[in-house]
C-alpha positions in Angstrom: 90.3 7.9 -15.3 91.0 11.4 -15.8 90.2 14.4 -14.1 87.9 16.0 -17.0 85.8 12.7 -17.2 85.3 12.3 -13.6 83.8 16.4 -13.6 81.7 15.0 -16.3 80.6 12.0 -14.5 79.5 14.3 -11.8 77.6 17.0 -13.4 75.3 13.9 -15.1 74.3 12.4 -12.2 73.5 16.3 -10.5 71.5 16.7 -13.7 69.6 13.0 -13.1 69.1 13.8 -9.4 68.0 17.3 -9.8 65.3 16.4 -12.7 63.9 13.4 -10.9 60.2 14.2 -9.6 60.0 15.1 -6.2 58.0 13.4 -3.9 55.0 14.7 -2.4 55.4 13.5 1.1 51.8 15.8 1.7 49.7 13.7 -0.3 47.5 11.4 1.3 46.1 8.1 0.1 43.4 8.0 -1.8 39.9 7.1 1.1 38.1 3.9 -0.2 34.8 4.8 -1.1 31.9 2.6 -0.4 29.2 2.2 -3.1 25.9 1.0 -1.8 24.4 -1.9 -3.8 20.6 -2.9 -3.9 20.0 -6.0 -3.8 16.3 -7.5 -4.8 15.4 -9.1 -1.5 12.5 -12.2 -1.9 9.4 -11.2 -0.3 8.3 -12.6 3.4 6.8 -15.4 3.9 3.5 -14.6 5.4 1.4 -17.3 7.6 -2.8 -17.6 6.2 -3.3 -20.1 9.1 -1.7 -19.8 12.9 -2.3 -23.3 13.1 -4.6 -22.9 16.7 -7.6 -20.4 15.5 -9.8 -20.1 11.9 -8.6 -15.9 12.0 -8.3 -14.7 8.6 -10.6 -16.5 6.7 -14.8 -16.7 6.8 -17.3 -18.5 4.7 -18.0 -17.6 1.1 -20.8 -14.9 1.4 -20.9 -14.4 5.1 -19.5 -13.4 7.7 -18.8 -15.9 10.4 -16.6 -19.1 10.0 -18.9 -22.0 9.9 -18.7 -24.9 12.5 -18.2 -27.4 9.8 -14.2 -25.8 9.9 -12.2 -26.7 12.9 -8.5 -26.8 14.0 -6.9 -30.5 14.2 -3.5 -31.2 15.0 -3.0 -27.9 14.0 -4.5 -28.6 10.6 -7.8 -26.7 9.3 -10.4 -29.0 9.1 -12.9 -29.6 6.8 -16.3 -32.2 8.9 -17.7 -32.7 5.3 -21.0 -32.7 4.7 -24.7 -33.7 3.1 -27.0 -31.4 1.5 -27.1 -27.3 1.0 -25.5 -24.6 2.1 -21.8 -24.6 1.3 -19.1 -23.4 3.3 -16.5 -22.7 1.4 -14.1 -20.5 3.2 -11.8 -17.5 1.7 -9.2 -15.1 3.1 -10.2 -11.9 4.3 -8.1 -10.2 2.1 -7.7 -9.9 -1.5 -4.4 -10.7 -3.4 -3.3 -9.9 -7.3 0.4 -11.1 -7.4 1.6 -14.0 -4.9 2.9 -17.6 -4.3 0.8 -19.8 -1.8 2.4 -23.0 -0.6 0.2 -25.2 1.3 0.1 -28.8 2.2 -3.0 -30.8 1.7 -4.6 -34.2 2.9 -7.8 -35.6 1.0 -9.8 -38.1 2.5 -11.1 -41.0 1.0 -13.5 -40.5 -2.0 -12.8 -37.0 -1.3 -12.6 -34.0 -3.5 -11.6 -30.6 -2.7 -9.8 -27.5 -4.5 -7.8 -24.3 -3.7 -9.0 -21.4 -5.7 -7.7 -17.5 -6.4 -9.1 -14.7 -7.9 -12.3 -14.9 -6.4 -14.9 -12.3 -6.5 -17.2 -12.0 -3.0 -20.8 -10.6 -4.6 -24.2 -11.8 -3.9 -24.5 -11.9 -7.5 -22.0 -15.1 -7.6 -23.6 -18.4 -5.7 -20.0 -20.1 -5.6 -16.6 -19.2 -5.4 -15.5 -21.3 -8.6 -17.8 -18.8 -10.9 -15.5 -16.3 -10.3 -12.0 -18.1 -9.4 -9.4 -20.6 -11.1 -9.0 -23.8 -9.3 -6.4 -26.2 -8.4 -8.2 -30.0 -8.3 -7.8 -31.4 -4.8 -8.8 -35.3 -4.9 -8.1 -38.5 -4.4 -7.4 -39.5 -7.4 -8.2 -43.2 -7.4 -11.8 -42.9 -5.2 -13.7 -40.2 -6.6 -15.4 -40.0 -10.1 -13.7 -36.7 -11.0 -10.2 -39.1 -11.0 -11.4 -40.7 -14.1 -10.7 -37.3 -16.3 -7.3 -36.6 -16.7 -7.4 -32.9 -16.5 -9.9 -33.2 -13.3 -7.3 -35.2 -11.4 -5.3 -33.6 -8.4 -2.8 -30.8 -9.1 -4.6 -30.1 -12.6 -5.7 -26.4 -13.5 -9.6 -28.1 -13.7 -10.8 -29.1 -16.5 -8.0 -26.7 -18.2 -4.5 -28.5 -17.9 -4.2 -32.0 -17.5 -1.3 -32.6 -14.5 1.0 -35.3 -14.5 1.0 -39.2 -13.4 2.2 -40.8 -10.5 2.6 -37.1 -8.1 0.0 -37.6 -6.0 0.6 -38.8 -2.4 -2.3 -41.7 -0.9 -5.1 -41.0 0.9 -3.9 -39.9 4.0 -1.1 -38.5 3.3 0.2 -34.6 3.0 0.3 -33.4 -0.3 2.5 -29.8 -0.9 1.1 -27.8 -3.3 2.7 -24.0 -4.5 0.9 -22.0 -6.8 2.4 -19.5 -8.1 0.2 -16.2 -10.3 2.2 -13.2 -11.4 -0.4 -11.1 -13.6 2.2 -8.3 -14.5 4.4 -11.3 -16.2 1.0 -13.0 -17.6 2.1 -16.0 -15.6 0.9 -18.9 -13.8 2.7 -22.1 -12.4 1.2 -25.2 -10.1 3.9 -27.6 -8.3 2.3 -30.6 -6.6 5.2 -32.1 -4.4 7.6 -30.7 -6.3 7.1 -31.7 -9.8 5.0 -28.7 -12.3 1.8 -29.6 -13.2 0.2 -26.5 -14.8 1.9 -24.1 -16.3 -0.1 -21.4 -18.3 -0.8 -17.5 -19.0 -3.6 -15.1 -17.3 -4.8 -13.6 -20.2 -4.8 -13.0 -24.2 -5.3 -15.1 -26.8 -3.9 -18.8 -25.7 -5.6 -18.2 -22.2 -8.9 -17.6 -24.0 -8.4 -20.7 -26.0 -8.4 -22.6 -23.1 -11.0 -21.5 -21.8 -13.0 -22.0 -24.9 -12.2 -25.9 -24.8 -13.3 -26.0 -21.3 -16.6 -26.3 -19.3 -16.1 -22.4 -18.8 -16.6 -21.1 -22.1 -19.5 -19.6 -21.6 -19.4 -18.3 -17.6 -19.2 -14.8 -18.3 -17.2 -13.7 -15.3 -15.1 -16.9 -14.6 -10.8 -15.8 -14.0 -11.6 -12.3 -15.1 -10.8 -10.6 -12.1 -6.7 -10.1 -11.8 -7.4 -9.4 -7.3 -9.2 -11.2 -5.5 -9.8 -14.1 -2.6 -7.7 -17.4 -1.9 -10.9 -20.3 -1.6 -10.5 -23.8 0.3 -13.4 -25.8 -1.5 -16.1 -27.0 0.5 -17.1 -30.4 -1.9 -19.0 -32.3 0.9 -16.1 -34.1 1.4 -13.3 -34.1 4.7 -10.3 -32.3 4.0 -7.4 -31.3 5.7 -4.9 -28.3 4.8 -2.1 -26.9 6.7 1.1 -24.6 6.7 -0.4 -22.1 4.5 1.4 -19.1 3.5 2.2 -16.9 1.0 4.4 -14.4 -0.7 3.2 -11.2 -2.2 5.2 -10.2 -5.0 5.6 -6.9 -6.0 
């Protein structure tokens, strides 16, 4: 190698080294930056029934729960009964959007139902002129079990459930209703399986109704808020773990 190509060698590799980029040896790392997220959370379960005491709800109408309801085994218990008045017990609050989950236990012959949307007015004589109903029944013993859309977990006399759901005489029966009036929605599970499933209003709802023996009760499921019912049908009945979600 010669002397003029290693000069030449040298001053390209100055040139390299003086045009690389310096480092900024200042410069700090960039801070992670946290992003908050919102996440939709389920509503809380909240207990209708404390299992010990009959707080919360009161008879149809009045204001004092009747004797014929007790507390069993942490159940709430319906004596039955023969003759007039009812006692047909509602919450004492009113609800618009929600899911109830409850369990049920019919006794033999028996017939029963769990109702929403029920208007409290002197003007009404029972809860079912004002409220939707979910049948309660035993199935097999009762008269009502010989109409398919009368049977238990049926919208009454609306939407005809399922075969083969319904737990025996005796036994607990889970029941979830679910109403959402801002989605025009309603669903019924009976031990798991849907038996109902149906709008709140407009023109199919009205159709229903129209085929059904409430076509002409002029304020029957009108009312979007209103009161959870437990049927008094002069029959004993048992229902227990009830709860439910409001939904916003």
């Amino acid at each position: 190698m010669t002397k003029t190509t290693t000069i030449l060698i040298l001053i390209i590799v100055f040139v390299a080294c003086k045009d690389q980029p310096k480092k900024d040896t200042d410069t700090k790392p960039e801070e992670a930056t946290s992003t908050e997220i919102e996440v939709d959370k389920e509503p809380e379960w909240v207990s209708l029934f404390d299992g010990k005491t009959l707080n919360g709800w009161h008879v149809y109408n009045g204001r004092d729960i009747s004797s014929h309801w007790s507390v069993e085994d942490g159940a709430l218990a319906f004596a039955g009964r023969k003759g007039s008045p009812e006692y047909n017990i509602v919450t004492d609050k009113e609800y618009t959007n929600f899911k109830l989950s409850l369990e049920w236990k019919i006794s033999v012959n028996g017939n029963s139902g769990i109702m929403w949307g029920v208007i409290e007015d002197e003007k009404f004589d029972h809860p079912y002129d004002t409220g939707a109903e979910i049948q309660v029944l035993d199935n097999d013993g009762h008269p009502d079990g010989k109409f398919p859309s009368h049977r238990a977990g049926a919208l009454y006399d609306l939407i005809v459930p399922p075969d083969g759901i319904t737990k025996p005489v005796g036994e607990w029966n889970t029941c979830e209703i679910y109403i959402n009036h801002r989605a025009n929605e309603g669903k019924v599970w009976l031990n798991g399986t849907l038996t109902a499933e149906f709008p709140l209003s407009g023109d199919k709802w009205d159709a229903m109704i129209a085929e059904s023996k409430f076509k002409d009760w002029e304020h029957f499921a009108k009312s979007k808020t209103g009161r959870i019912c437990l049927q008094d049908h002069e029959d004993k009945v048992w229902y227990r773990n009830i709860k439910i979600q409001e939904l916003d």
